[in-house]
C-alpha positions as CSV (number, residue, x, y, z in Angstrom):
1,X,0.0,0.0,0.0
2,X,1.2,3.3,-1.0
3,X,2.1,5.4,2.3
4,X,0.9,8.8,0.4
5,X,-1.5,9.8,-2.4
6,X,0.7,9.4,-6.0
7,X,0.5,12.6,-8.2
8,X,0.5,11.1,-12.1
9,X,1.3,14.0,-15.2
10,X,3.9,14.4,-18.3
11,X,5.3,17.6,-19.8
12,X,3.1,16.4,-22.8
13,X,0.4,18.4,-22.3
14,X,2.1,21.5,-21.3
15,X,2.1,22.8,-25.0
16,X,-0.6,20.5,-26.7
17,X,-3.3,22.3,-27.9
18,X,-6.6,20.7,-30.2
19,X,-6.7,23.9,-32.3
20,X,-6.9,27.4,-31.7
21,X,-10.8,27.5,-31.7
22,X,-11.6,24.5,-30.3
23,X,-12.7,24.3,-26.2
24,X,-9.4,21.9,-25.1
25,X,-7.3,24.9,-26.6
26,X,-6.9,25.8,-23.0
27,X,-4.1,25.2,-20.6
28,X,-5.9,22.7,-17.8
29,X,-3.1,19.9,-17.0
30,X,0.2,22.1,-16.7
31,X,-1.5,24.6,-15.0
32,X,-2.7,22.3,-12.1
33,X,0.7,21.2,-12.0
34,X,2.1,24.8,-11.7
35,X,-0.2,25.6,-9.2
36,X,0.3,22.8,-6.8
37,X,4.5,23.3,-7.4
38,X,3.3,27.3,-6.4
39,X,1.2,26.3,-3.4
40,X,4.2,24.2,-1.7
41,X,2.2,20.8,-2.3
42,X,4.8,19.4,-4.6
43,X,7.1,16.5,-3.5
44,X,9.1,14.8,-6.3
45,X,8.6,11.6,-3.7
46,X,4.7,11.5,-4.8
47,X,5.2,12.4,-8.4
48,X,5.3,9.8,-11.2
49,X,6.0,11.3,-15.1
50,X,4.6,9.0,-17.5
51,X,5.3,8.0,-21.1
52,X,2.4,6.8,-23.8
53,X,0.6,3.7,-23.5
54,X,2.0,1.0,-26.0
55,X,-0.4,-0.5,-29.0
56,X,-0.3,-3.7,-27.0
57,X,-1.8,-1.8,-23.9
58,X,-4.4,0.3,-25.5
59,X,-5.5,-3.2,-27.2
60,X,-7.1,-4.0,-24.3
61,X,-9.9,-2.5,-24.8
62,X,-9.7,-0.2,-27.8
63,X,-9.7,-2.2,-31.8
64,X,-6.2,-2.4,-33.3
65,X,-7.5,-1.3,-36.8
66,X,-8.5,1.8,-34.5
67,X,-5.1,2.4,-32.5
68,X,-3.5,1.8,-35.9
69,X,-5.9,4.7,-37.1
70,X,-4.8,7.3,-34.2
71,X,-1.3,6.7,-34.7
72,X,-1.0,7.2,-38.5
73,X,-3.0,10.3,-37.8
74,X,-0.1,11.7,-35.8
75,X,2.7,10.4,-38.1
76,X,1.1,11.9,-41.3
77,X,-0.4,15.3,-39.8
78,X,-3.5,14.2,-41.6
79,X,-7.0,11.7,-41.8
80,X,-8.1,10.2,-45.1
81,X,-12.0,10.5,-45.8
82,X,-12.4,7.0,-44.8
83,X,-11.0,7.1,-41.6
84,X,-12.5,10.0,-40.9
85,X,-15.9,8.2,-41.6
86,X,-14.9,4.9,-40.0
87,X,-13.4,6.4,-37.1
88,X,-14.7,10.0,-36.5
89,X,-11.1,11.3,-36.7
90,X,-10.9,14.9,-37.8
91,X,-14.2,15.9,-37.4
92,X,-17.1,16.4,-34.8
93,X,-15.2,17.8,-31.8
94,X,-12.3,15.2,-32.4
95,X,-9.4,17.1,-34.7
96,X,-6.2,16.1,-36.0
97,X,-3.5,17.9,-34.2
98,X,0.4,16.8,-33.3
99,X,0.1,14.5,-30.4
100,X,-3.4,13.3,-31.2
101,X,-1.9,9.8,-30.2
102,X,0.6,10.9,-27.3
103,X,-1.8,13.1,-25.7
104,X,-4.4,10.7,-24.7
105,X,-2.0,7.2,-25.1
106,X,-0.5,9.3,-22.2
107,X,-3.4,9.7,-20.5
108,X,-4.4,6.0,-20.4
109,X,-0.7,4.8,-19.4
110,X,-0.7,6.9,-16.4
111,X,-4.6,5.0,-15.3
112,X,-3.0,1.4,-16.0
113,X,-0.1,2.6,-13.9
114,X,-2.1,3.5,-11.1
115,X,-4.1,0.3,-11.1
116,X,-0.4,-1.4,-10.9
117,X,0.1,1.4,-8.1
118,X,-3.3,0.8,-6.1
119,X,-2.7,-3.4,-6.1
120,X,-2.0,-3.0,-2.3
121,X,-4.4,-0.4,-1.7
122,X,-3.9,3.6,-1.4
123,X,-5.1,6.5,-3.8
124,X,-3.5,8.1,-6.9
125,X,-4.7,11.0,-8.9
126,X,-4.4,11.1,-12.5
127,X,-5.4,14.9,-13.4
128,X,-5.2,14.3,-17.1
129,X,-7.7,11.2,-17.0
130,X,-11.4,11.0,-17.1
131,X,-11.8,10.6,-21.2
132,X,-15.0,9.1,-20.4
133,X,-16.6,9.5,-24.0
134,X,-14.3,7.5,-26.1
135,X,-15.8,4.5,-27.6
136,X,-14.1,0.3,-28.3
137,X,-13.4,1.6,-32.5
138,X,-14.2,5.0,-32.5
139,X,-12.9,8.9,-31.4
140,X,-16.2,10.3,-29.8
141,X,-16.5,13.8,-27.2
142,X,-12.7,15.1,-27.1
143,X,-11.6,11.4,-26.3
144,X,-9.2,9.4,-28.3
145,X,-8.9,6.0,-26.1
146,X,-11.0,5.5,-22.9
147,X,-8.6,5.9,-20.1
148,X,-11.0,4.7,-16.9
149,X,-11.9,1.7,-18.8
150,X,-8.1,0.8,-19.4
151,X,-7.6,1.6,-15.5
152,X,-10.6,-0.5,-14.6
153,X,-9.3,-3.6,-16.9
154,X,-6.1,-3.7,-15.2
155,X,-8.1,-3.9,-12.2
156,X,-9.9,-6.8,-12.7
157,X,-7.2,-8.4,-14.2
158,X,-5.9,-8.4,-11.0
159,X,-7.9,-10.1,-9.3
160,X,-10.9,-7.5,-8.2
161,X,-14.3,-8.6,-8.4
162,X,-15.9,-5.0,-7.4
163,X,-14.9,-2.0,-8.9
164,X,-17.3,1.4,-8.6
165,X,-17.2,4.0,-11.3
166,X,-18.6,7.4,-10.2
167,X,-18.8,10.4,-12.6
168,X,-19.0,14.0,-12.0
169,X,-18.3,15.6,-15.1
170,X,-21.7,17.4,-16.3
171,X,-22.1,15.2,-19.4
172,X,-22.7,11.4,-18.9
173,X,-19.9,8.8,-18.7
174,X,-21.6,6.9,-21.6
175,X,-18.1,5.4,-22.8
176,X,-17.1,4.0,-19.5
177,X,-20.9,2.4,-18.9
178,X,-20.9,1.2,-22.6
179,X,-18.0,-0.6,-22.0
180,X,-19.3,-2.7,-18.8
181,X,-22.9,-2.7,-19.9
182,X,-23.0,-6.3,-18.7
183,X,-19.5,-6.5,-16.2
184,X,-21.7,-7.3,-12.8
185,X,-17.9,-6.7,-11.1
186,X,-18.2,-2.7,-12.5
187,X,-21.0,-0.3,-11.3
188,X,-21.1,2.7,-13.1
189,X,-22.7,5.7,-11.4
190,X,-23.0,9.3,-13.3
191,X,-24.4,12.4,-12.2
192,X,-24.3,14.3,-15.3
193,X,-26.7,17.2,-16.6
194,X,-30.0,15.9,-18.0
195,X,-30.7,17.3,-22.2
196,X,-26.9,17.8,-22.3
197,X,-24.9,15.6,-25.0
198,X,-24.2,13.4,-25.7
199,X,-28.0,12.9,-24.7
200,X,-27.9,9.4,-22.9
201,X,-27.5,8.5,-19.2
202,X,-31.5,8.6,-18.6
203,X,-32.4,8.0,-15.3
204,X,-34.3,4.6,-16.2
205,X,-30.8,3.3,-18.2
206,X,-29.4,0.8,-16.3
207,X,-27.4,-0.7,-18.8
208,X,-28.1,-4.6,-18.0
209,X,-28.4,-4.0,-14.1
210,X,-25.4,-2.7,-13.6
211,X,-25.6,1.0,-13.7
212,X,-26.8,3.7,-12.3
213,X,-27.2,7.3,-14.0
214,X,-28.4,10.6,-11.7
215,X,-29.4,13.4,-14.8
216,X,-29.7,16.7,-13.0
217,X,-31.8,20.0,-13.9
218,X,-30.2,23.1,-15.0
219,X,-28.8,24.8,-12.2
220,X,-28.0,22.3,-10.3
221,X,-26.3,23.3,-6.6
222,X,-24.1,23.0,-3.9
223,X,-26.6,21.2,-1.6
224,X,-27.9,19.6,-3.9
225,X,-24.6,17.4,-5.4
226,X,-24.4,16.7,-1.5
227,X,-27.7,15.4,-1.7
228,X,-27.1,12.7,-4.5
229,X,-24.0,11.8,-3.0
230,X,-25.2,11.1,0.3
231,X,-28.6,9.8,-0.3
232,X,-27.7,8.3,-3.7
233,X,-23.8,7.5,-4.6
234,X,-22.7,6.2,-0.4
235,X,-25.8,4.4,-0.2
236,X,-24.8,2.2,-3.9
237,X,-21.6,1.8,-2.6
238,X,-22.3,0.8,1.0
239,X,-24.5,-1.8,-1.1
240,X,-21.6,-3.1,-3.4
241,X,-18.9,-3.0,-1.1
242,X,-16.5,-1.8,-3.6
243,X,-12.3,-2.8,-3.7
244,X,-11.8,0.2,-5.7
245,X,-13.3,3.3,-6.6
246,X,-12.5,5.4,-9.7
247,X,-13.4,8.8,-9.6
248,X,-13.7,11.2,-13.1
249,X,-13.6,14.3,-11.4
250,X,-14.6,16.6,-14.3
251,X,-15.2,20.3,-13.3
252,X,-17.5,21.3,-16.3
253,X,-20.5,21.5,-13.6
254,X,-18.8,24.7,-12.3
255,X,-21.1,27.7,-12.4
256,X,-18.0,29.4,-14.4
257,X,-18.0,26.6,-17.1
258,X,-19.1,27.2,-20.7
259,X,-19.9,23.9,-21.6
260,X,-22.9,23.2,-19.1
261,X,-25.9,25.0,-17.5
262,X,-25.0,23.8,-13.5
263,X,-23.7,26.0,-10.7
264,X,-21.7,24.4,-8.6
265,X,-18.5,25.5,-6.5
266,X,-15.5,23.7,-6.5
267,X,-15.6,22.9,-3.1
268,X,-18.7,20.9,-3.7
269,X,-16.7,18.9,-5.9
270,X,-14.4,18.7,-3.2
271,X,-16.3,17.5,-0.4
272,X,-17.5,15.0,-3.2
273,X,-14.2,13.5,-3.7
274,X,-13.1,13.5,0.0
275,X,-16.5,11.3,0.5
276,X,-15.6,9.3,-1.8
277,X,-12.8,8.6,-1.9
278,X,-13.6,6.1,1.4
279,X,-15.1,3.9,-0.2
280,X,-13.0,1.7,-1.2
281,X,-9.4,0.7,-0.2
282,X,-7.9,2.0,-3.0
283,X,-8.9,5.2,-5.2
284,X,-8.4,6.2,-8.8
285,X,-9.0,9.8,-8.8
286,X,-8.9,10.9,-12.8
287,X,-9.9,14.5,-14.0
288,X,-12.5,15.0,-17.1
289,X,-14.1,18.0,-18.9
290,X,-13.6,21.5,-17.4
291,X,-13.1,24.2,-20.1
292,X,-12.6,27.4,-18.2
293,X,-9.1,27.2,-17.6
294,X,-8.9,29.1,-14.5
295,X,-12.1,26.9,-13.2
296,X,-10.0,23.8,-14.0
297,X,-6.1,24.6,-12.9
298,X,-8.1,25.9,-8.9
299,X,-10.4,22.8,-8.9
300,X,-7.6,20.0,-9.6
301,X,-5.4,21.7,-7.4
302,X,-7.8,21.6,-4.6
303,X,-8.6,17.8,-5.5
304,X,-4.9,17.5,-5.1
305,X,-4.8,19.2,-1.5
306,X,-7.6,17.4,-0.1
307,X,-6.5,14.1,-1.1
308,X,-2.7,15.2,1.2
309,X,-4.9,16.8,4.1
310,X,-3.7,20.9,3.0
311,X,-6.4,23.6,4.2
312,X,-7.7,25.2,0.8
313,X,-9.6,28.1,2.4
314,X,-6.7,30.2,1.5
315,X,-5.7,33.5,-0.2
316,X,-3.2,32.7,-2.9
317,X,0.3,33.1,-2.7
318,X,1.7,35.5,-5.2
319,X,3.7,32.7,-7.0
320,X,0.4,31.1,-7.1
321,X,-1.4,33.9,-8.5
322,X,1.3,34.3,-11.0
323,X,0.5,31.2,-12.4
324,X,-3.0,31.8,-12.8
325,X,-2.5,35.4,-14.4
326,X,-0.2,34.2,-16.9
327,X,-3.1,31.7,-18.2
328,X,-4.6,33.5,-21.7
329,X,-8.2,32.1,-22.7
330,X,-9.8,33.1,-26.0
331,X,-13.4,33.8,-24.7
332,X,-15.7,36.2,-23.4
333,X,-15.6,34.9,-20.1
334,X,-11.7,35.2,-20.2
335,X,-11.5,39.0,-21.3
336,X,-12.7,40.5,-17.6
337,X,-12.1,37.4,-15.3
338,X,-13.0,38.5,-11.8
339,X,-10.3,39.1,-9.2
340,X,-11.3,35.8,-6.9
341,X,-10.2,33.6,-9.9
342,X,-6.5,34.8,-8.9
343,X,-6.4,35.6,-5.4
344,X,-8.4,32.4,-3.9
345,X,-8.6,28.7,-4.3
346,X,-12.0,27.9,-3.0
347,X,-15.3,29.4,-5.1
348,X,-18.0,30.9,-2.4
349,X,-20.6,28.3,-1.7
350,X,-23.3,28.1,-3.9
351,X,-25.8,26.7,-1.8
352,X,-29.8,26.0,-2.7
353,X,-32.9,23.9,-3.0
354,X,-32.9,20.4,-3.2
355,X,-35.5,20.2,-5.4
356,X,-38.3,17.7,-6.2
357,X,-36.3,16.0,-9.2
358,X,-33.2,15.4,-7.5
359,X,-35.2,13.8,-4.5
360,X,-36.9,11.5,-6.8
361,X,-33.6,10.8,-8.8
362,X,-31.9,9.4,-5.6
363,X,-34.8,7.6,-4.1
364,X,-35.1,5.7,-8.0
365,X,-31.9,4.3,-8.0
366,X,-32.0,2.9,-5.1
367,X,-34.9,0.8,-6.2
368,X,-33.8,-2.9,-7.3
């Protein structure tokens, strides 16, 4: 058992960008990074830099007609039509840029590592995880390979016969629940914003038994994210007894996010994790969808100083605010960003109703 949580990143994503226009063409990764190095929550003994998955490891789960696919992408700078058609490369949210296999073959190396890392028990965080969306043969949401599932295969080829999957991220973990739609040793659990795409994740979709899906309503709060996961998410769990529990901790349900309609604080996010994150013996805590850069970099910091036991109702340090002023993001919402987003790591509370829908959503999937 590891005697600390393990921190899991490459320099890969420091200058990675899916194209100028497009909403990952924002710093998220290398700016959490920064920002724990500036808060003083760095230590090179917790730290693991990780190299790309191999064909053989990504053939796991994903086809090797696929794989193949990615990585010709990258050596050739470009997609034929048929590809593009067979594998929804190069269009539909999913672009051809230079790392287009590094990036996310990154991302799933660092998950199977921290299944290897989590075999006696412990937690690791993997901010660059959480590509939820991507499907067996196909590039679908942002997401190249499917990281979680990669991490939960290693898991049960270990040994483990009950792995949980929760998901935060505001749209539904549809690639991680497709992939286990009849594994009884996987429940999947998302609370994910209901209308928003990729439109599945209906509270009736159980997926063969073994899922459980929590669609929220616009607006969606503080109190009311407490609500599901106490009277919905620990209540499953207590249930299945999990050995592990993977986490995609996406921050796109932040009130500041442009990608969803929710308005939650980060430290509801927080409070989520640190819940959590007990249980199971051993924790998988990935990242996901966040697209307002300064949203993302605070939140996944935060995650970070929870999970080592650091206070994060704090005023910034100046070498942390540096890092966050020197972020650039090419949107409205970037051109004025208010003065908290520099000088503080947790949002205010943004408390509220629990209203009638989320009530009903908890109660329903508790039902057998």
């Amino acid at each position: 058992m590891t005697n600390f949580p393990i921190l899991l990143g490459s320099e890969v994503y420091r200058n990675s960008v899916y194209g100028r226009k497009h909403p990952l063409s924002i710093p998220r990764v290398a700016s959490t990074l920064d920002l724990i190095r500036s808060l003083g929550w760095w230590d090179e003994r917790r730290y693991r830099p990780v190299e790309p998955a191999t064909k053989a490891q990504l053939i796991r789960y994903h086809a090797p007609d696929y794989v193949d696919a990615v990585m010709r992408a990258e050596a050739t700078r470009s997609v034929p039509p048929e590809d593009q058609e067979r594998y929804n490369i190069g269009r539909n949210g999913n672009p051809v840029f230079p790392e287009i296999f590094r990036r996310p073959a990154t991302s799933c190396a660092a998950s199977i590592l921290a299944a290897n890392l989590l075999r006696e028990g412990g937690v690791v965080h993997n901010p660059a995880g959480g590509t939820h969306h991507g499907q067996r043969d196909r590039a679908s949401g942002f997401c190249y390979f499917n990281d979680p599932v990669l991490g939960i295969l290693a898991m049960l080829d270990q040994g483990l016969g009950r792995v949980l999957y929760v998901d935060l991220d505001a749209h539904h973990g549809d690639g991680v629940q497709d992939a286990f739609h009849d594994e009884d040793r996987v429940l999947t659990v998302s609370i994910h914003e209901e209308g928003r795409w990729p439109r599945t994740g209906a509270l009736a979709d159980r997926a063969g038994g073994v899922a459980r899906n929590l669609p929220v309503p616009e607006g969606f709060n503080d109190d009311e994210l407490a609500y599901l996961v106490e009277e919905a998410v620990l209540p499953l769990a207590q249930r299945f007894q999990p050995q592990a529990v993977v986490l995609q901790c996406g921050c796109d349900g932040l009130e500041e996010d442009p990608q969803s309609r929710l308005s939650l604080s980060n430290r509801a996010i927080w409070r989520a994790v640190d819940l959590l994150c007990r249980t199971a013996p051993r924790a998988l805590v990935l990242g996901g969808g966040g697209y307002n850069p300064w949203a993302v970099a605070r939140c996944w910091a935060g995650i970070w100083g929870g999970l080592n036991g650091h206070e994060r109702e704090i005023d910034l340090p100046p070498d942390a605010q540096s890092v966050l002023r020197e972020i650039e993001w090419n949107h409205s919402r970037g051109r004025n960003p208010p003065a908290h987003w520099f000088t503080t790591l947790a949002d205010a509370p943004r408390p509220g109703p629990i209203r009638d829908a989320i009530r009903q959503a908890a109660a329903t999937v508790l039902t057998d």
